[in-house]
C-alpha positions as CSV (number, residue, x, y, z in Angstrom):
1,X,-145.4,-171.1,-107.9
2,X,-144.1,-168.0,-109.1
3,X,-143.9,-167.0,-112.1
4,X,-140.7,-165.2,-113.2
5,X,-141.3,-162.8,-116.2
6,X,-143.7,-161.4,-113.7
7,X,-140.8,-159.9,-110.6
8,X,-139.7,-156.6,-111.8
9,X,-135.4,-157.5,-112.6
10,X,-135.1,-153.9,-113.5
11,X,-136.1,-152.4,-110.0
12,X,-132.7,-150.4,-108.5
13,X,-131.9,-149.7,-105.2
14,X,-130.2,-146.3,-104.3
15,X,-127.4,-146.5,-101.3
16,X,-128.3,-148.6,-98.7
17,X,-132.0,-149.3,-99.4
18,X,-131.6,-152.9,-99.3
19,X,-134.6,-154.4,-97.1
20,X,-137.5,-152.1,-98.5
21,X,-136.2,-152.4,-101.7
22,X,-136.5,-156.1,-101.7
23,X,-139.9,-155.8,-99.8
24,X,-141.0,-153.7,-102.9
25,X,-139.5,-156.5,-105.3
26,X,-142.1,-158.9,-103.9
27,X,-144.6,-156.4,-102.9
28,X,-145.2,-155.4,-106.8
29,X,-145.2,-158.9,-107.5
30,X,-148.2,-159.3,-106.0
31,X,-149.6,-155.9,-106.1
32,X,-148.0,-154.4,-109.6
33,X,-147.1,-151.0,-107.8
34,X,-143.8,-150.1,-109.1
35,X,-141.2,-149.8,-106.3
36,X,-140.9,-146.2,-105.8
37,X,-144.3,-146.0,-104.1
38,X,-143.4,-148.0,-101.0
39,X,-140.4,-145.1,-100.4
40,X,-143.0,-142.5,-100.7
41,X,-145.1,-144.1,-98.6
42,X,-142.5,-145.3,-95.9
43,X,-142.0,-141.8,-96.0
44,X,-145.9,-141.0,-95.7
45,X,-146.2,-143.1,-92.5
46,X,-143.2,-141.2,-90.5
47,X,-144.6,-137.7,-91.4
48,X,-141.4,-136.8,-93.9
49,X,-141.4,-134.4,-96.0
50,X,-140.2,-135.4,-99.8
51,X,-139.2,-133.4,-102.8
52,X,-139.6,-137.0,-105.4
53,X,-139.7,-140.7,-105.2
54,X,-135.4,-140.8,-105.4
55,X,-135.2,-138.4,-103.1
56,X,-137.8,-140.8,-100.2
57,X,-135.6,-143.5,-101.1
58,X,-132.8,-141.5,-99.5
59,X,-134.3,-140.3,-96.7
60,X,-135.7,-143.8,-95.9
61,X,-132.2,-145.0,-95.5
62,X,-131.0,-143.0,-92.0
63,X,-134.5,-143.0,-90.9
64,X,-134.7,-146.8,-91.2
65,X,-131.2,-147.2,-89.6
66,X,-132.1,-145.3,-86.9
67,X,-135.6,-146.5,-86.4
68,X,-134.6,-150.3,-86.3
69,X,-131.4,-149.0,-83.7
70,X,-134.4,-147.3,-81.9
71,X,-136.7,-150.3,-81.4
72,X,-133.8,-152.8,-80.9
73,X,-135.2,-154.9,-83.4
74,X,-133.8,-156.4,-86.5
75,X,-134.8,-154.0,-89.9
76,X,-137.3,-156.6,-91.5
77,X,-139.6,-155.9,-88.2
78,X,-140.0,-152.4,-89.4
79,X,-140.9,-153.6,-92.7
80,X,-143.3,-155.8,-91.3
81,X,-145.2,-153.6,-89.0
82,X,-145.3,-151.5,-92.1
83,X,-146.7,-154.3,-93.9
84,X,-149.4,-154.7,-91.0
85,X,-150.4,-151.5,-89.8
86,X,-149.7,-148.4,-91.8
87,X,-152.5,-146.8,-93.0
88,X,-150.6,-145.6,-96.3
89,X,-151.8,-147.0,-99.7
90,X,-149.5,-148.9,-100.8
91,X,-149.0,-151.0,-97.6
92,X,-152.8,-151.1,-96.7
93,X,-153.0,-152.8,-100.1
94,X,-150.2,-155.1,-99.9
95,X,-152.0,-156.8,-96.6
96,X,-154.9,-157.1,-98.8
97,X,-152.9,-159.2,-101.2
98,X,-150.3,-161.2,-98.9
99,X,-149.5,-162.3,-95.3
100,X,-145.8,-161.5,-94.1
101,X,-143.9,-163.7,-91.5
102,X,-140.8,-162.9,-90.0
103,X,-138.1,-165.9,-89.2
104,X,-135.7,-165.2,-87.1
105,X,-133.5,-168.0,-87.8
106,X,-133.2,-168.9,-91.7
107,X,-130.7,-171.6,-91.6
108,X,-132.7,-173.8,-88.8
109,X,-136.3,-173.0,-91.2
110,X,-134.5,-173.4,-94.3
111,X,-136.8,-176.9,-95.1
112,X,-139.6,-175.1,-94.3
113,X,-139.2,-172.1,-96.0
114,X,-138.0,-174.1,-99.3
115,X,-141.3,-176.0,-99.4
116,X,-143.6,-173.1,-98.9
117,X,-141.2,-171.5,-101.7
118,X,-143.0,-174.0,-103.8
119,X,-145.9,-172.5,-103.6
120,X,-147.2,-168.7,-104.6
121,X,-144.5,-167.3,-102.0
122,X,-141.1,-165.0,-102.0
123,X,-138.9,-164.9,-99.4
124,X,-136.9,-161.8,-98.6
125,X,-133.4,-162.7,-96.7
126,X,-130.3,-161.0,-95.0
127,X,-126.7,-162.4,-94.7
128,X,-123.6,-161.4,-94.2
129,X,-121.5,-159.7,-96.7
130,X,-118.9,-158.7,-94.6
131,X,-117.6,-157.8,-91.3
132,X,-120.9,-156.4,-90.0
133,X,-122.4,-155.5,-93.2
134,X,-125.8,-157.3,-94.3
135,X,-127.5,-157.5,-97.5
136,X,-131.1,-158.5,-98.1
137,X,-132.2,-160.2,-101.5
138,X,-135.5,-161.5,-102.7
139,X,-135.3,-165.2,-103.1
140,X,-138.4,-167.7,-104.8
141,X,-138.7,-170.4,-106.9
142,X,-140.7,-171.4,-110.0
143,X,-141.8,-175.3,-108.9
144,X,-138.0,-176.9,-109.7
145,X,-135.6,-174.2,-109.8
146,X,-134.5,-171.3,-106.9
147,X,-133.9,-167.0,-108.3
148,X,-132.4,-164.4,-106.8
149,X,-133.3,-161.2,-107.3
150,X,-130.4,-158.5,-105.9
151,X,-131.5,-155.1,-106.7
152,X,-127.6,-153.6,-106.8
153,X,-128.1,-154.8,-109.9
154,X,-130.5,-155.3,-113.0
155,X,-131.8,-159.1,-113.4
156,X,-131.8,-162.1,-111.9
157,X,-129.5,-165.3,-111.1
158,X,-130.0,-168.9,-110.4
159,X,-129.0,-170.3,-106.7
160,X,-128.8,-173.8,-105.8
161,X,-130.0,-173.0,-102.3
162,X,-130.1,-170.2,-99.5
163,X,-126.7,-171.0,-98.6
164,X,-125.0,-169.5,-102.2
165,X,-126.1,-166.1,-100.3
166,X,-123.1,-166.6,-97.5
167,X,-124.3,-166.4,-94.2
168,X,-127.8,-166.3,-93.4
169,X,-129.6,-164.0,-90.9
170,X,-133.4,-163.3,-90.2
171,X,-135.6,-163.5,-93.5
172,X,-139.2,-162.9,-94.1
173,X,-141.3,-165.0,-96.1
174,X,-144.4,-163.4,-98.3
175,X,-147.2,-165.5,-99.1
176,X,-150.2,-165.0,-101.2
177,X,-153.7,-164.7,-99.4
C-alpha cells in the first residue's frame, strides 16, 4: 500500500517532460531523491552537457523525442532501460529499491495492474489527450481508494479507475523489491 503524504504533490514538470517526470514521481517515492536529479542524470547517461537541473529538464525533452523516434519504441522503454542499465546514480539506486515492468496494453491488464496497485506499487500511464498528443501520470492507490498524481500541476486527485484518464496507452508499473 502506499502511503500518500509520502509522493511528492509539489514536483513540476517543465514543457513536455511528462514520462520522466512521472518516473521521478515514483522514483522519489521509493528512493527520496527529489526529481531534478533523474534530469541531470538522464542527461549524465547521454553525455550532455548542462548548465542546472531546469535547464536538463529541457534538454531531456528533444533528446527523449528523438531517442524513442530513434529506437522505434514507445517513450516508457527509454525510461526503463534507464531504470535497468545506466550506470548514473540516481538510476543505479532506483533498481536497488524497485523492479520496473513495462505493459504494453493497459486496458486488457487493467485487473492485474489494479490488484498489484494494492500492494507497495505505482503505476505510471499514457493516454490520449488529444489528436496524437499523450500524457503520462503516476497512478496508485492506498488499499481502498485510486490517486493521481499529474505534475502540470501541484497535488493530487481522486480517480475511480484508469479509465477517468481517457484513453489508455502503454503504462509501466513500479514495484517495491
Amino acid at each position: 500500500m502506499i502511503e500518500k503524504n509520502k509522493i511528492d504533490s509539489s514536483f513540476l514538470q517543465v514543457g513536455g517532460s511528462c514520462v520522466l517526470s512521472s518516473y521521478a514521481v515514483a522514483a522519489n517515492y521509493f528512493t527520496g531523491l527529489p526529481g531534478e536529479v533523474f534530469f541531470e542524470d538522464y542527461c549524465r547517461h547521454f553525455g550532455i552537457v548542462f548548465l542546472s537541473a531546469e535547464n536538463a529538464e529541457e534538454l531531456y525533452v528533444p533528446h527523449f523525442v528523438r531517442e524513442y523516434h530513434t529506437r522505434g519504441c514507445e517513450g516508457y522503454k527509454v525510461i526503463i532501460d534507464l531504470h535497468n542499465q545506466s550506470e548514473t546514480k540516481s538510476f543505479k539506486r532506483c533498481r536497488e529499491v524497485f523492479a520496473a515492468k513495462f505493459i504494453g496494453d493497459t486496458c486488457s491488464q487493467e485487473k492485474d495492474i489494479l490488484t498489484n496497485l494494492r500492494e507497495e506499487a505505482l503505476l505510471n500511464v499514457t493516454f490520449e489527450v488529444g489528436s496524437g498528443f499523450c500524457h503520462s501520470v503516476t497512478v496508485w492507490c492506498d488499499g481502498s481508494v485510486l490517486y493521481c498524481r499529474d505534475t502540470n500541476f501541484r497535488g493530487t486527485r481522486i480517480i475511480s479507475g484508469l479509465k477517468d484518464l481517457g484513453k489508455l496507452r502503454d503504462s509501466v508499473l513500479y514495484q517495491k523489491k
